[in-house]
N, C-alpha and C positions, 0 to 999 in steps of 0.2 A: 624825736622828742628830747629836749636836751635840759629840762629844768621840769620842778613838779613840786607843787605847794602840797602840803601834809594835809591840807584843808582837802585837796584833791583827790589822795590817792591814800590808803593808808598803808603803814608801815612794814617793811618788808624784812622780816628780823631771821637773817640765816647765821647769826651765832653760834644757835647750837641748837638738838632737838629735844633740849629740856625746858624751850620757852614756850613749848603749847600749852593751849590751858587745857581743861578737862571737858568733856563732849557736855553736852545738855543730857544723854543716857548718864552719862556717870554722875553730875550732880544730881540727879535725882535718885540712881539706884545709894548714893552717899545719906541723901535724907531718908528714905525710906530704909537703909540699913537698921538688921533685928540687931542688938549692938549686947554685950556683957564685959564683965572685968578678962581682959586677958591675961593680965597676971594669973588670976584661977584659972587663969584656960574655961573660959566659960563662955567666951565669945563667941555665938554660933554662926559670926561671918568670916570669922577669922579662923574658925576651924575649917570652915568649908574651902575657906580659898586655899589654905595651907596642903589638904589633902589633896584638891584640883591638881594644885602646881606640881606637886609630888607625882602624882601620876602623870602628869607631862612633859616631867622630864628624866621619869623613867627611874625615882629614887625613892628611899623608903620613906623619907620625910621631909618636911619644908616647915619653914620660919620667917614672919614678916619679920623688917626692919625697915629703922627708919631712910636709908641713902644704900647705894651701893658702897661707899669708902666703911661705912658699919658692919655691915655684911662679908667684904673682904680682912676686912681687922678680927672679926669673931673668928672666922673660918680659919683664922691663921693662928689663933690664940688655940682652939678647939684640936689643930693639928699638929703641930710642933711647940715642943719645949724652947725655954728663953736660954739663948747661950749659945742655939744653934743658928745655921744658916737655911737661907731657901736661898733656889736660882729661880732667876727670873728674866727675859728680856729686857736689856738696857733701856728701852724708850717705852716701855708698859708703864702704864696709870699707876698701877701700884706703887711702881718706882717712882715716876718723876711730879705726878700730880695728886697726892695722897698726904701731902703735909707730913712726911719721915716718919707714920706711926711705927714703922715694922721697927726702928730701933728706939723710940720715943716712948712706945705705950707695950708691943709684944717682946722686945728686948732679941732681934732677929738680924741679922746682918745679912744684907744683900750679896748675892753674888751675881751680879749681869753676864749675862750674853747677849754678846750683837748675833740678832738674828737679820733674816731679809724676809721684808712687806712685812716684818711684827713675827716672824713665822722663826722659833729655834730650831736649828737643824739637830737630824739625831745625832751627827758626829760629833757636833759640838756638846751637845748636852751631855753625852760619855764621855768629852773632856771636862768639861766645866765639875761632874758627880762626881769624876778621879781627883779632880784637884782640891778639892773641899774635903777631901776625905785625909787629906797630908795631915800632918800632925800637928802642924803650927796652924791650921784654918779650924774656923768653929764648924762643927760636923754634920753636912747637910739632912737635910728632915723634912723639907716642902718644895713642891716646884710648882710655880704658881705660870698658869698662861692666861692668856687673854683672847677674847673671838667673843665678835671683831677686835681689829687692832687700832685702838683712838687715833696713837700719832703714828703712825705708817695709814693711814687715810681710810679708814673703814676694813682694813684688810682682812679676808679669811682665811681659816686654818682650817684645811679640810677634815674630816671627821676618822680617817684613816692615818692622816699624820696625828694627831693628836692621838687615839689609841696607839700609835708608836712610841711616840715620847710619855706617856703615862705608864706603858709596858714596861721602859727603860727606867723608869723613875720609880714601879713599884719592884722591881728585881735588884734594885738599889737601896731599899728601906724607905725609898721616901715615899710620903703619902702627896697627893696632886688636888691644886684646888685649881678652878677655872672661874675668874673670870670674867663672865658674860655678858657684863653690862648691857650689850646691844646681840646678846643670844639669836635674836627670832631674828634680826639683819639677815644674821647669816643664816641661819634654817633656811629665810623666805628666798633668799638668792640662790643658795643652793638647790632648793626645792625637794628638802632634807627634812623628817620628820626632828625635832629639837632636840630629842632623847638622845640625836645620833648623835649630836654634839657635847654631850655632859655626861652618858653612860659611864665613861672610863675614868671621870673621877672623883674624887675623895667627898670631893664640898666643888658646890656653882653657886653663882650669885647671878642675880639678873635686875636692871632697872626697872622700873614702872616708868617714873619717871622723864624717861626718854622718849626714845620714838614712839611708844607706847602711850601718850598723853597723859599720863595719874598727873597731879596734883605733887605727888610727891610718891616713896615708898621705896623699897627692893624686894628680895626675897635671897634669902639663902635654902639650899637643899643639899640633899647628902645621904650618908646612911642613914639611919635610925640615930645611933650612940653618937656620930658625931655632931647633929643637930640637937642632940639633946645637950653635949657641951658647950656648941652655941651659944643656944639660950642662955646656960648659966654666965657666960661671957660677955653677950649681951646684957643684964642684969648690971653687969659688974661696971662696966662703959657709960653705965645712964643711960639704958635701953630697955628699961623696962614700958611696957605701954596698958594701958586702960581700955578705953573704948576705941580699938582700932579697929572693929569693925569699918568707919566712917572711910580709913585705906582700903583695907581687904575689897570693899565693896567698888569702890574704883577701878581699882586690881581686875576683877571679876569681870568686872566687863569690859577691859581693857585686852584679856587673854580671848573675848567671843568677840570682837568687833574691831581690833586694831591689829591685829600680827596679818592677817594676810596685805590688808595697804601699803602694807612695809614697801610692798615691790612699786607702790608708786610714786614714796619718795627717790627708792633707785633709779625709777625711770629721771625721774626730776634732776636728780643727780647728773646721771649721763649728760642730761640734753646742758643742762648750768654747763659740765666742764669742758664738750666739744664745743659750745658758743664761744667760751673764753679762748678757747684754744684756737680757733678759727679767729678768731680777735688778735690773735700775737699774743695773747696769754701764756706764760711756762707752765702748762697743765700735760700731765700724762693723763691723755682720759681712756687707756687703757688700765691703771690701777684704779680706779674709780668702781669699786665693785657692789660698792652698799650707798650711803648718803651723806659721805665728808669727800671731798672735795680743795684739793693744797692747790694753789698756786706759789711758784717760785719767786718774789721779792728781789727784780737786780740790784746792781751797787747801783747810789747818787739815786736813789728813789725817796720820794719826800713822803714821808709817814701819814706826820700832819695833814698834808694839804688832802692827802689821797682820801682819808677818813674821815675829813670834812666833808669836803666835795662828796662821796657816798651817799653822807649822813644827811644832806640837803637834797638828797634826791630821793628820799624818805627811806634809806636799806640801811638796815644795823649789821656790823659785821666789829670781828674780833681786832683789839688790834696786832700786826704783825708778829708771828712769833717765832725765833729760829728758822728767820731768813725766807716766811713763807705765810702763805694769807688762808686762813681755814675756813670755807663755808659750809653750810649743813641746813640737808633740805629736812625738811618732818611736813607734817600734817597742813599745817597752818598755811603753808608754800605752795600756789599751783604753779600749772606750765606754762599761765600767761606774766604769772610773777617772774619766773624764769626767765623768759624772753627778754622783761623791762629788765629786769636785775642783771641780764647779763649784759644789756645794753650799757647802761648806768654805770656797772663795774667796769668795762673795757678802756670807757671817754675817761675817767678817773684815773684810772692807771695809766694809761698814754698821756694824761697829762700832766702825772707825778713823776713820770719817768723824765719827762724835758725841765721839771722846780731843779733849782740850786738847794739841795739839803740844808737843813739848817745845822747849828753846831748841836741841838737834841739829838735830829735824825740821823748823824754821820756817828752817834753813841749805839752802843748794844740795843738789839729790837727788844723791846717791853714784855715781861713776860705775861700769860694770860692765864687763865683758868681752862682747860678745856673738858 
């Protein structure tokens, strides 16, 4: 099959897995949500979901908001003083796809560490906590990680190194947020109850929004006192909410009917990045552990033409970002989608690879939202 009208076939959008929409269960448990002011806390869907989440991830309390980028902004406001530093992985969301709140809005200077597969090793990190502690550097206060890891390709951090480096990090003064945007990825792939993943520290945050289908949402959790400084952070952000019930109840039924599926976007995953790779694709579909999915971008490859060509064969996909092409399976994606999409994407690419670049594409790759 080498062409497909839109009329024919519809649209095959691996983007990202925040473009599903919400199941037929959640718009309706949405309209039938018992709904109150949350400001008063009086919301009794939003109490309910709050306390769920709390107990499943094994912490004394939880807090909707509105995105996950809200949610790691509070948590870092709620844990560390302005003036000081957190360490963080150089290629974490927080760092590179978060629009600069940690020095914009919480007044925190980064310190990166290159870690590998998204993952900070412990030696590093007791180097990274000595050198932040010199006298000329702002005085570290938060170690923020990630699991999964965005741009390292869905990558996990097992539940054993991470109580390592939170160990080192609380024996150090600092307090540890996580995170989790795509938590339940890694739970489901590991075949790890979630708690084992967020136990060890301070504040987690986790999307709805994502693989998860909401509509929109996150959640932050924590202790008790540090979710209650949350909130007030929240507040302060333009985060206060009203009848959020209408999330919460999405949420709800997003935790009983979408986290075990998880493992069938993984599968979908696999099967996308050995087809590619069997194609002459640059995939490692050995780091392929959850539902993102990198291909390598050679030199004299024509951007344009590639993501045309895609685009008329009905598959939306990101455009190239630091030398490498990102797809992401979720819900919406079967395994016969897989098959055409990976079909689609090979003939594209083998025939951007033989375009003469234009003077756009021989310029720095564009960057994207991811």
């Amino acid at each position: 099959m080498t062409s497909i009208s839109a009329n024919v076939r519809r649209i095959i959008d691996l983007r990202s897995d925040t473009v599903t929409r919400p199941t037929a269960e959640m718009v309706e448990a949405m309209s039938c949500a018992e709904l109150g002011d949350d400001f008063f806390r009086d919301d009794p869907t939003v109490l309910a979901f709050e306390e769920e989440v709390a107990d499943l991830l094994g912490m004394e309390a939880a807090m909707l908001v509105i995105s996950g980028t809200m949610g790691n902004l509070v948590c870092a406001l709620s844990l560390s003083p302005r003036g000081s530093s957190f360490i963080v992985e150089a290629s974490a969301h927080i760092q590179i796809n978060e629009s600069g709140w940690p020095s914009a809005i919480a007044g925190l200077t980064p310190k990166p560490v290159e870690g590998v597969a998204g993952t900070i090793g412990v030696d590093a990190l007791q180097q990274a906590i000595a050198e932040a502690k010199l006298r000329l550097s702002a005085p570290p206060r938060l170690l923020c990680l990630e699991n999964t890891h965005n741009a390292a390709g869905g990558r996990i951090t097992e539940p054993e190194h991470l109580a390592a480096l939170a160990d080192i990090a609380h024996a150090s003064g600092l307090r540890v947020h996580l995170d989790g945007a795509r938590i339940f990825n890694a739970a489901v792939a590991l075949g790890r109850p979630v708690r084992d993943l967020t136990k060890h520290a301070d504040t987690a945050t986790f999307c709805l929004s994502k693989g998860l289908s909401c509509p929109l949402g996150a959640v932050v959790a924590g202790g008790a006192d540090a979710v209650q400084e949350a909130r007030r952070w929240r507040q302060v952000v333009g985060g206060g909410m009203r009848q959020a019930g209408i999330i919460a109840a999405a949420g709800r039924v997003a935790l009983n009917s979408m986290v075990e599926r998880l493992a069938v976007d993984h599968d979908n995953a696999k099967l996308l990045a050995t087809r590619l790779r069997d194609a002459s694709l640059d995939v490692d579909v050995e780091a392929v552990e959850t539902n993102i999915i990198f291909a390598k971008v050679p030199g004299g490859f024509d951007y344009d033409f590639f993501q045309s060509d895609v685009r008329a064969s009905g598959i939306v996909i990101m455009p190239p970002k630091a030398g490498r092409i990102r797809l992401v399976t979720h819900r919406e994606v079967s395994a016969p989608d897989i098959v055409f999409a990976s079909d689609m994407i090979a003939k594209a690419f083998d025939l951007a690879r033989r375009q003469a670049p234009s003077a756009d594409a021989r310029m720095a790759v564009p960057n994207a939202v991811y």
